[in-house]
N, CA, C and O atoms as a Maestro MAE file, in Angstrom:
{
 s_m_m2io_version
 :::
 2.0.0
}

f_m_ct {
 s_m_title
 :::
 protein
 m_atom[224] {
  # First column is atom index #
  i_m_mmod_type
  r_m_x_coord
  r_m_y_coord
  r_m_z_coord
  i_m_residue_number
  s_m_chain_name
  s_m_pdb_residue_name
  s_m_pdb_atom_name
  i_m_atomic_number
  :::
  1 25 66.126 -109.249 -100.272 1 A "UNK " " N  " 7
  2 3 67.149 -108.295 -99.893 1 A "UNK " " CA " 6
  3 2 67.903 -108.766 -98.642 1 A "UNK " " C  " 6
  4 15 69.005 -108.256 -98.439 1 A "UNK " " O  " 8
  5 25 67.442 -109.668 -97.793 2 A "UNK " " N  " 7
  6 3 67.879 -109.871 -96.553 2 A "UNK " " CA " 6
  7 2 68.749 -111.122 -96.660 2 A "UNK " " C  " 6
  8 15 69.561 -111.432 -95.788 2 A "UNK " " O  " 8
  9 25 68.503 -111.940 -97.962 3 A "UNK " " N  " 7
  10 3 69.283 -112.507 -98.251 3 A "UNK " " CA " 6
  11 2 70.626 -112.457 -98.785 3 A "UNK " " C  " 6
  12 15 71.491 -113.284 -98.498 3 A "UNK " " O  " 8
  13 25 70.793 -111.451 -99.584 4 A "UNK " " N  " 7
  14 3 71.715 -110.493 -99.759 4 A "UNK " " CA " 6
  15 2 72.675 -109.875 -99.339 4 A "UNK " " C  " 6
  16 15 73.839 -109.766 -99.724 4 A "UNK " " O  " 8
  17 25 71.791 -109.245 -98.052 5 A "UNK " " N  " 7
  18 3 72.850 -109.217 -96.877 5 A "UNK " " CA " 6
  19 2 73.422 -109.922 -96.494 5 A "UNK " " C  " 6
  20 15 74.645 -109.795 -96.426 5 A "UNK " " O  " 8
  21 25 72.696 -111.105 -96.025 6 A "UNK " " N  " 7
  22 3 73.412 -111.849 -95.125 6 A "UNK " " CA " 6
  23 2 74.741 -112.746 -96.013 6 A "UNK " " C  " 6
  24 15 75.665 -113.371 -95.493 6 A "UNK " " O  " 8
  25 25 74.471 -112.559 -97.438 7 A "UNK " " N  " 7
  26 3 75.708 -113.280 -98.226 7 A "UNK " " CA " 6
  27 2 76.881 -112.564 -98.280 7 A "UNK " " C  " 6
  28 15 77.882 -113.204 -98.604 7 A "UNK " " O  " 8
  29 25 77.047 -110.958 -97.952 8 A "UNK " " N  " 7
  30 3 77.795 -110.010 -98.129 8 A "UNK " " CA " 6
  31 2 78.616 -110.369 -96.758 8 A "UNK " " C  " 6
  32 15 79.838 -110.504 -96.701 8 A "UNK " " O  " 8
  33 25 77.604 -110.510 -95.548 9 A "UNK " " N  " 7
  34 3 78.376 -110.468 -94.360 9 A "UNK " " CA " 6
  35 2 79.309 -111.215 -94.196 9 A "UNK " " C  " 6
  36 15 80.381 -110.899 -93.680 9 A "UNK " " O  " 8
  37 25 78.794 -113.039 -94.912 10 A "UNK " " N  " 7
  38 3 79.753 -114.040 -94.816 10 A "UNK " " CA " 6
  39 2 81.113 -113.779 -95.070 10 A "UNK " " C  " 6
  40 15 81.598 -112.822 -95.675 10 A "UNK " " O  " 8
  41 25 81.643 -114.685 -94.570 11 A "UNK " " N  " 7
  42 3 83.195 -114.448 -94.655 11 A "UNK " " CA " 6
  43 2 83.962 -115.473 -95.343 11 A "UNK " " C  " 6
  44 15 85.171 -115.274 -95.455 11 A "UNK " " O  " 8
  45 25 83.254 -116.974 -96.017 12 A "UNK " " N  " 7
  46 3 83.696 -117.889 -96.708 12 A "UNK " " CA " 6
  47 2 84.248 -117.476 -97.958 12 A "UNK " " C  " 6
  48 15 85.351 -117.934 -98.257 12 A "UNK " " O  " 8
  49 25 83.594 -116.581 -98.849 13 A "UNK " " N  " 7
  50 3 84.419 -116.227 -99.796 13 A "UNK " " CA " 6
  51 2 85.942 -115.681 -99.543 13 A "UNK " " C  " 6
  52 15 86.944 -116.389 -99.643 13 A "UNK " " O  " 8
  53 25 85.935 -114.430 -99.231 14 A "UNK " " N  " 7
  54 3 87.212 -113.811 -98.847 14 A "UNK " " CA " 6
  55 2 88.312 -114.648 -98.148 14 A "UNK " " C  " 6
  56 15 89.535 -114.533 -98.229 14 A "UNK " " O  " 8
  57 25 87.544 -115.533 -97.431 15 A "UNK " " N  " 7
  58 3 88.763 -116.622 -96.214 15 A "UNK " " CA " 6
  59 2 88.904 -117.738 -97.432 15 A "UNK " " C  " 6
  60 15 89.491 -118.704 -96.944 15 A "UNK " " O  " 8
  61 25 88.644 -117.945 -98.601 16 A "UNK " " N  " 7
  62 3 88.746 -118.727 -99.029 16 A "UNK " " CA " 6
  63 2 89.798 -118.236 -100.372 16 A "UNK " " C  " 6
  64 15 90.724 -118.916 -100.814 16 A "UNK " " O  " 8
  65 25 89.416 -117.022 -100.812 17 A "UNK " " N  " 7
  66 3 90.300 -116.202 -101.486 17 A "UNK " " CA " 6
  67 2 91.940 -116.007 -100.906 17 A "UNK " " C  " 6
  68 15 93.008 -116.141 -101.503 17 A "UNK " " O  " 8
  69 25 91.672 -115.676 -99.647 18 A "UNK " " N  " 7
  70 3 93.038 -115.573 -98.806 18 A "UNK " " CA " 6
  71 2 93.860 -117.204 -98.849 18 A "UNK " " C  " 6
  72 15 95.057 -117.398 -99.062 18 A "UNK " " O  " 8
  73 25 93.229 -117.817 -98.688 19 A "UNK " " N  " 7
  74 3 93.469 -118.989 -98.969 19 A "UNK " " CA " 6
  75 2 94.764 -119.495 -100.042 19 A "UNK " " C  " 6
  76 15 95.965 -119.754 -99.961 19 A "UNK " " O  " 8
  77 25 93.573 -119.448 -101.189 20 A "UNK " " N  " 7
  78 3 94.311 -119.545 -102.417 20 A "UNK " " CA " 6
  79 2 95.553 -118.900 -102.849 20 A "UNK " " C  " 6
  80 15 96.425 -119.429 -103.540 20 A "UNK " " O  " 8
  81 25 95.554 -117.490 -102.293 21 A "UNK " " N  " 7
  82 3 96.490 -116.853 -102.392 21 A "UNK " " CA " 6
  83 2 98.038 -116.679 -101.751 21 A "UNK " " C  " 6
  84 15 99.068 -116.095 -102.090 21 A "UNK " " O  " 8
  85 25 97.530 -117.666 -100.437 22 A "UNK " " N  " 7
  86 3 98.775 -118.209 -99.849 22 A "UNK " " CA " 6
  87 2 99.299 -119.183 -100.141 22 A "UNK " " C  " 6
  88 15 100.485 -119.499 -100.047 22 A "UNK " " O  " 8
  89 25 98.079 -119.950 -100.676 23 A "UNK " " N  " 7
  90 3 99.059 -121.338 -101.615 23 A "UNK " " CA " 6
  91 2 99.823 -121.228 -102.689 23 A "UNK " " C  " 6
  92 15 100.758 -121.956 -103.022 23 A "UNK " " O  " 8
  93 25 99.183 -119.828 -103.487 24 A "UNK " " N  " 7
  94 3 99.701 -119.505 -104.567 24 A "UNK " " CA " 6
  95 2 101.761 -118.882 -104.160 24 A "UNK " " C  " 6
  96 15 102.860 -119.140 -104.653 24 A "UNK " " O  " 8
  97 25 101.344 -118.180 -103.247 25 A "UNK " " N  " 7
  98 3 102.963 -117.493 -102.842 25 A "UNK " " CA " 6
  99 2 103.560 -118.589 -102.541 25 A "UNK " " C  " 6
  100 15 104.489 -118.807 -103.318 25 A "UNK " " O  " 8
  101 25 103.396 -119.569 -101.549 26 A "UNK " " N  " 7
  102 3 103.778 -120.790 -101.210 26 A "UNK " " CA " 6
  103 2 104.425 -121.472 -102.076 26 A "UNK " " C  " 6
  104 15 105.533 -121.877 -101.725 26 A "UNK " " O  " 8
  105 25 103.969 -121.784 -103.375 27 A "UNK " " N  " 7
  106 3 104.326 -122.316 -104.108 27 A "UNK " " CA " 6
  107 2 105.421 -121.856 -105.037 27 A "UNK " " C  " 6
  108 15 106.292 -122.528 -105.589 27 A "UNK " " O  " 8
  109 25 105.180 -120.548 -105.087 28 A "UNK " " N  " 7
  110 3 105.934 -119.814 -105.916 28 A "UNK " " CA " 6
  111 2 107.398 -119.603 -104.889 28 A "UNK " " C  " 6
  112 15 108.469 -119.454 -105.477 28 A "UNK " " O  " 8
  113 25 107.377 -119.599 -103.474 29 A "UNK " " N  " 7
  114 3 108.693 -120.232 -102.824 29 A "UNK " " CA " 6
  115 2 109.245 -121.021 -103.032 29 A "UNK " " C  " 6
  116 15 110.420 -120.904 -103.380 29 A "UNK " " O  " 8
  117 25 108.693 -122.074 -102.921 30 A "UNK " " N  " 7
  118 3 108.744 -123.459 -102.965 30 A "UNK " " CA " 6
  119 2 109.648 -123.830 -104.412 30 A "UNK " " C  " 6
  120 15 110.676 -124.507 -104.420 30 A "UNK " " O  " 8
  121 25 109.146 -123.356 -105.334 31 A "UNK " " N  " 7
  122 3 109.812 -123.455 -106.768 31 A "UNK " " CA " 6
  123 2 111.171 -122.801 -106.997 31 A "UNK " " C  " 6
  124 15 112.131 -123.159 -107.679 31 A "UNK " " O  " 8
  125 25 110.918 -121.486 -106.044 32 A "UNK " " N  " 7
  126 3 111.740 -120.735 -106.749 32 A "UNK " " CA " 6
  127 2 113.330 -121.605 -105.328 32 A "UNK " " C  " 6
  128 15 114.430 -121.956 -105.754 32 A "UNK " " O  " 8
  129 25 113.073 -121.673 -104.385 33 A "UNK " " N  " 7
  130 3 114.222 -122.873 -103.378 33 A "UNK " " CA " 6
  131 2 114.257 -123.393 -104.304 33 A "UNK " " C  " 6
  132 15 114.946 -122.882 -105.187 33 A "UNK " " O  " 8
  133 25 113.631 -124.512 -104.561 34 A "UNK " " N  " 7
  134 3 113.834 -126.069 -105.458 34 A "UNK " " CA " 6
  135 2 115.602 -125.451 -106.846 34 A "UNK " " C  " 6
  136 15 116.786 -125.729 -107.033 34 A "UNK " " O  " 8
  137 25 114.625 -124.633 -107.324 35 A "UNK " " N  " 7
  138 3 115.583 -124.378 -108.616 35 A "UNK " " CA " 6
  139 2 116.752 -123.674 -107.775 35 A "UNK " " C  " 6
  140 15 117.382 -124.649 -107.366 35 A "UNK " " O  " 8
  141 25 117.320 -122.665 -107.343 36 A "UNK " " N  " 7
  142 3 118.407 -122.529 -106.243 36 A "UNK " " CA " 6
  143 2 119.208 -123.751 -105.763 36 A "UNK " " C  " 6
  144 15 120.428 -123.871 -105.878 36 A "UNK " " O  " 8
  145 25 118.496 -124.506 -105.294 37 A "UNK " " N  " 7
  146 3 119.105 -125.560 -105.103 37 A "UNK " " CA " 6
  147 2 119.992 -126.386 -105.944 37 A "UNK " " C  " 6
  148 15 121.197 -126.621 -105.846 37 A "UNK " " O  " 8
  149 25 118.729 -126.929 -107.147 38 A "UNK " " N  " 7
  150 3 118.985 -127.519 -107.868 38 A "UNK " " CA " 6
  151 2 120.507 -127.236 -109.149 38 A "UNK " " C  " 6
  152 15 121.212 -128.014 -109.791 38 A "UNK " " O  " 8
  153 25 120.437 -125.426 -108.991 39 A "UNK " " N  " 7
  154 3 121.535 -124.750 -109.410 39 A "UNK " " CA " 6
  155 2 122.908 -124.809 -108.474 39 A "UNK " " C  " 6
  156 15 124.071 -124.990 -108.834 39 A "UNK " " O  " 8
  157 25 122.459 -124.630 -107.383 40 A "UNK " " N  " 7
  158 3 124.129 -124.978 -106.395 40 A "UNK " " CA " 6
  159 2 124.596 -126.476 -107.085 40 A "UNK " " C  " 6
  160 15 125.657 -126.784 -107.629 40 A "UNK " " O  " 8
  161 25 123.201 -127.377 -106.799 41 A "UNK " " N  " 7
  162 3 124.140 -128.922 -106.739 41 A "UNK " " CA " 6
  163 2 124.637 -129.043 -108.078 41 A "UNK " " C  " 6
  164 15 125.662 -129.713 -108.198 41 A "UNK " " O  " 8
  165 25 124.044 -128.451 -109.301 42 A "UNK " " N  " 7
  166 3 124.699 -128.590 -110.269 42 A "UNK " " CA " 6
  167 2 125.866 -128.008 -110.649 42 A "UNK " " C  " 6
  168 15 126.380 -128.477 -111.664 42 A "UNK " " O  " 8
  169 25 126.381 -127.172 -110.142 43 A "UNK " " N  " 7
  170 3 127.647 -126.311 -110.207 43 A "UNK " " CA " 6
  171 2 128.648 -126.982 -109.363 43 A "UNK " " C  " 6
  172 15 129.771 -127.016 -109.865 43 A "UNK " " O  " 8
  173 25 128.486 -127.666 -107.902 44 A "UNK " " N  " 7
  174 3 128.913 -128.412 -107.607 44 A "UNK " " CA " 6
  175 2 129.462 -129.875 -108.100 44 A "UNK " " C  " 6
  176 15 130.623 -130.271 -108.210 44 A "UNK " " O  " 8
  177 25 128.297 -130.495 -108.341 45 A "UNK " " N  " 7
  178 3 129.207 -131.667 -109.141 45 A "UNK " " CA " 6
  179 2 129.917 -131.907 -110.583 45 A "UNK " " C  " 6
  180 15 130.497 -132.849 -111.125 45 A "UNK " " O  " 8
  181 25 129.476 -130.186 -111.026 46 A "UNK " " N  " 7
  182 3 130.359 -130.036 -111.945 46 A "UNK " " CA " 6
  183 2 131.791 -129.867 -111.887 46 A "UNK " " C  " 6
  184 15 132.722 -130.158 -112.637 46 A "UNK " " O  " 8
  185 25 131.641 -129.134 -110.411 47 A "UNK " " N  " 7
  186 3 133.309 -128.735 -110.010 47 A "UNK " " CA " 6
  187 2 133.659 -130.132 -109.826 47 A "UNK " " C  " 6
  188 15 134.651 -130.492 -110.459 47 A "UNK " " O  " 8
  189 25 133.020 -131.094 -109.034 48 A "UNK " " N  " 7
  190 3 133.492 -132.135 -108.354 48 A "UNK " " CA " 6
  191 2 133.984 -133.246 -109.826 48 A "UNK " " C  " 6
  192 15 135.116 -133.617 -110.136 48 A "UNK " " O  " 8
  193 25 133.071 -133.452 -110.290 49 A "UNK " " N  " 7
  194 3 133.564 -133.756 -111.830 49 A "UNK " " CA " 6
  195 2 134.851 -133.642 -112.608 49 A "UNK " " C  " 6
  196 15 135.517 -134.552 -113.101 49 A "UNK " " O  " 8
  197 25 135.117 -132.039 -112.620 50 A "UNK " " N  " 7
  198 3 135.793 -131.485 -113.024 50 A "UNK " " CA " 6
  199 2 137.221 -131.774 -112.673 50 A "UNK " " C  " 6
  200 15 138.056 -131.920 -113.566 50 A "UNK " " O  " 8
  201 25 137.686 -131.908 -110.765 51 A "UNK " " N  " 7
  202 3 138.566 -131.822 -110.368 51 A "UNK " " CA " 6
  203 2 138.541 -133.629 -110.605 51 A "UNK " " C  " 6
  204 15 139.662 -134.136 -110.656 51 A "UNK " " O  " 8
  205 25 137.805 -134.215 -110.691 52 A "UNK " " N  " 7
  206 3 137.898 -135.908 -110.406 52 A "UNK " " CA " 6
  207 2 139.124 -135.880 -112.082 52 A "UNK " " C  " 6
  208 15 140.345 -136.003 -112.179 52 A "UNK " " O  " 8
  209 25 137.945 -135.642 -113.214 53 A "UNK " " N  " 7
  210 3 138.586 -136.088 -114.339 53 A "UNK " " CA " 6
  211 2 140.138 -135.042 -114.238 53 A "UNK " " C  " 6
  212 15 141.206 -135.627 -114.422 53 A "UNK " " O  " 8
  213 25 140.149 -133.958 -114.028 54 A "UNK " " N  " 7
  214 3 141.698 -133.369 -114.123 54 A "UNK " " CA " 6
  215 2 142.708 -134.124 -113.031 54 A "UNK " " C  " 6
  216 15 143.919 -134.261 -113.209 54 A "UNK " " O  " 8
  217 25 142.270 -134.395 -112.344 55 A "UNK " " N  " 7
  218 3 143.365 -135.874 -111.306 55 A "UNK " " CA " 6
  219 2 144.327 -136.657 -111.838 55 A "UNK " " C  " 6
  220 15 145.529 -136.825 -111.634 55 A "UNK " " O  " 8
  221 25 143.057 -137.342 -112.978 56 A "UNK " " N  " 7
  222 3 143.750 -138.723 -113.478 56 A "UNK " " CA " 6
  223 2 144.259 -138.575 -114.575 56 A "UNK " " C  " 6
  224 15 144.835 -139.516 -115.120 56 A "UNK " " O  " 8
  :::
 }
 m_bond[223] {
  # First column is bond index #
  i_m_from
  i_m_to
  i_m_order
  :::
  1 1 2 1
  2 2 3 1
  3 3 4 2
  4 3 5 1
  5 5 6 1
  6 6 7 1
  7 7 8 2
  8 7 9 1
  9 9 10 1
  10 10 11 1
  11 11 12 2
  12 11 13 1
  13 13 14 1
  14 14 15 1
  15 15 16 2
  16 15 17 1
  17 17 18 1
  18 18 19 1
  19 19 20 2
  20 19 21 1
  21 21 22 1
  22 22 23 1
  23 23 24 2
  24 23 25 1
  25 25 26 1
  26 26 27 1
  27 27 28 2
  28 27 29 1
  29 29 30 1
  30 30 31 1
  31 31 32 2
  32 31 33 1
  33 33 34 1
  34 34 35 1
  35 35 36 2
  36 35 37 1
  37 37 38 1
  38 38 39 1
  39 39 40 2
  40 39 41 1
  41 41 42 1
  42 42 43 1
  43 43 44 2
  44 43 45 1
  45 45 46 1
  46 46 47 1
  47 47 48 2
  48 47 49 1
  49 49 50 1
  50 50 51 1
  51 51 52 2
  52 51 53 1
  53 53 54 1
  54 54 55 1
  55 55 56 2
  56 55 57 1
  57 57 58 1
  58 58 59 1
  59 59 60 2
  60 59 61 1
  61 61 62 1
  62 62 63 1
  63 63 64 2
  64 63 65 1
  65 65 66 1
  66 66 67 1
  67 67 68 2
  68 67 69 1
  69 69 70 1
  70 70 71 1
  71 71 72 2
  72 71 73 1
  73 73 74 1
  74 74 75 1
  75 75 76 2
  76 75 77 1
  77 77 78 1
  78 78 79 1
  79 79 80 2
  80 79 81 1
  81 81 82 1
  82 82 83 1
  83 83 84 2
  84 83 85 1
  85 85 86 1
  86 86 87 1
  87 87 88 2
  88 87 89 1
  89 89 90 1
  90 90 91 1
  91 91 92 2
  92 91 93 1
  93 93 94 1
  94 94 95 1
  95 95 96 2
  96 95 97 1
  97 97 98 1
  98 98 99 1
  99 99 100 2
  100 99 101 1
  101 101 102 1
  102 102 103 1
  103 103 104 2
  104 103 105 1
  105 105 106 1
  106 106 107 1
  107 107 108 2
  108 107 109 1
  109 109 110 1
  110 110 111 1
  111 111 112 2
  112 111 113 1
  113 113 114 1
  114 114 115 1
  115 115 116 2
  116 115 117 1
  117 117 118 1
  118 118 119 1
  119 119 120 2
  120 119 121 1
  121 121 122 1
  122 122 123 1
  123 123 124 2
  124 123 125 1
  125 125 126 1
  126 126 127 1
  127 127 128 2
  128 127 129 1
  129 129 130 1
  130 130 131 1
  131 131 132 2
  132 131 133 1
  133 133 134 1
  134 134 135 1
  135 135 136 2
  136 135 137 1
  137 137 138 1
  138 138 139 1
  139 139 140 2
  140 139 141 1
  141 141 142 1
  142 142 143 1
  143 143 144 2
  144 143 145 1
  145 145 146 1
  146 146 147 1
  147 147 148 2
  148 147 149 1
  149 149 150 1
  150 150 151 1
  151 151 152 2
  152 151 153 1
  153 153 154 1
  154 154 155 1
  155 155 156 2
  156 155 157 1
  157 157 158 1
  158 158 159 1
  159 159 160 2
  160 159 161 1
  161 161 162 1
  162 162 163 1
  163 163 164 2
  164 163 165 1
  165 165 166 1
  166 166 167 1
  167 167 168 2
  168 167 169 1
  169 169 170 1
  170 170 171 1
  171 171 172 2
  172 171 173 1
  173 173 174 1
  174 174 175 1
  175 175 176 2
  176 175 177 1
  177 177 178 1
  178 178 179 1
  179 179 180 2
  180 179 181 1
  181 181 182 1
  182 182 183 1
  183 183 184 2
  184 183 185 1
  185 185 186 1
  186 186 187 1
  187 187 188 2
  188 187 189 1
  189 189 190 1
  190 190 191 1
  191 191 192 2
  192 191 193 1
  193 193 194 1
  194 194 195 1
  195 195 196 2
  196 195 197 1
  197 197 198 1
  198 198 199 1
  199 199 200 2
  200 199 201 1
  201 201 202 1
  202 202 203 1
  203 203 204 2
  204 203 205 1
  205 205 206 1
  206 206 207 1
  207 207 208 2
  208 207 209 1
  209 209 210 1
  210 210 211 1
  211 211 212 2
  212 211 213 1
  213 213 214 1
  214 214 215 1
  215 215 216 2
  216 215 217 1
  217 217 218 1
  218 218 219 1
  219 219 220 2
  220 219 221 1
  221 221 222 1
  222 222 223 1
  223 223 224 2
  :::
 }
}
């Protein structure tokens, strides 16, 4: 029983849970910038494209 306790008290699980869960949001930033991005520059060099070939 005293073993028990003392596994409840620890705090490695939960700090390790918290953990994961910030990597998890992290990432899910991380992705969701990337694609934003990746949507500006493509709208961009579409314009840029766009105005190149209507030039000539």
């Amino acid at each position: 029983m005293k073993k028990f306790i003392e596994f409840l008290k620890k705090e490695d699980g939960p700090t390790a849970v918290e953990y994961a869960v910030m990597l998890a949001l992290i990432i899910v930033v991380c992705l969701t910038a990337i694609t934003n991005i990746g949507t500006t520059a493509n709208t961009t060099f579409g314009t840029v494209g766009t105005a190149l070939t209507g030039g000539s």
